[in-house]
C-alpha positions in Angstrom: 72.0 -50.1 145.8 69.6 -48.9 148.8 69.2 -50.8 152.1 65.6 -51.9 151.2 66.7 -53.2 147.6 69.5 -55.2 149.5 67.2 -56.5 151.7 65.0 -57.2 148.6 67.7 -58.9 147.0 68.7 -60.9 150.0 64.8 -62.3 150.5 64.6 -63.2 147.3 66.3 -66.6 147.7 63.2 -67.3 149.6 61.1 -67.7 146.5 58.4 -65.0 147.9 54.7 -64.7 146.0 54.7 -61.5 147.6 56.9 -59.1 149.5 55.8 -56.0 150.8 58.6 -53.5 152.5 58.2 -50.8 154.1 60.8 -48.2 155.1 59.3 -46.6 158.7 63.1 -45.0 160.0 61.7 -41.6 159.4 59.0 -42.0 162.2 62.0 -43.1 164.4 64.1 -39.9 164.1 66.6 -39.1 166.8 65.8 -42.7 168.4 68.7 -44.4 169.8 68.9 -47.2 167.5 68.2 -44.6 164.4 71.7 -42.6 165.4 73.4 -45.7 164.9 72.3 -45.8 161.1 69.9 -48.8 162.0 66.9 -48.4 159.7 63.4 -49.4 160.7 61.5 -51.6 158.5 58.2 -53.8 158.2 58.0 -56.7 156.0 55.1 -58.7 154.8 56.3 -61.5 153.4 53.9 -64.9 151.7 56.8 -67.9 150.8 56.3 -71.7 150.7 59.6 -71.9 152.6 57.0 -70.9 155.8 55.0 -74.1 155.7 55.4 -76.4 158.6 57.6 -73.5 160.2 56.2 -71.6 163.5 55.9 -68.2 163.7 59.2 -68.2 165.7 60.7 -70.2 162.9 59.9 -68.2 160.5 61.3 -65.3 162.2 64.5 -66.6 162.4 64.7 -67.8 158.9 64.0 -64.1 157.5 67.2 -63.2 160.2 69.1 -65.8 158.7 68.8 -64.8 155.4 69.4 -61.1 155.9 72.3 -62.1 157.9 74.6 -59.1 159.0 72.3 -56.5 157.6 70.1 -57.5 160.9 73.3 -55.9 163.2 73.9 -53.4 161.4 71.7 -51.2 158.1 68.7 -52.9 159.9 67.8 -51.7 163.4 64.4 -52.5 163.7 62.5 -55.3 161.6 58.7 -55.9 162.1 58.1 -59.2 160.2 54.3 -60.8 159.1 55.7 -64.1 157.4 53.0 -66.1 156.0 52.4 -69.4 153.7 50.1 -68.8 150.1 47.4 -71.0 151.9 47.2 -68.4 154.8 47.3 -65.2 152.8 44.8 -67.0 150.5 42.0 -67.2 153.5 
């Protein structure tokens, strides 16, 4: 399985209505973080499990959840985390 369908797979336990990820490491070629095998990714993410949560919560529950992949297949993670009521409006 692929880095971005582990971290698919991983998210998932967060009941999303939508995730949206995209794989950006090609536009980070011979970065430093890239040579370690670190990918760079940006995640749009709408979950229930976000309401009451700040954006800083939030944050650190998507961390939480992809666990070790965050220190090492993941390099880079650029996260819009979002409740249904806020993508709704």
């Amino acid at each position: 399985m692929n880095i971005p369908d582990q971290i698919r797979e991983k998210l998932a336990v967060l009941n999303p209505q939508l995730l949206d990820l995209r794989d950006d490491s090609a536009k980070h070629a011979g970065h430093a973080g890239a040579a370690s095998g670190g990918g760079h990714y940006r995640l749009q993410i709408v979950s229930e499990r976000f309401v009451g949560l700040t954006s800083v919560a939030r944050h650190r529950l998507v961390y939480e959840t992809l666990g070790e992949m965050m220190r090492r297949e993941i390099h880079a993670l650029a996260i819009e985390a979002r409740t249904p009521g806020e993508a709704a409006s």
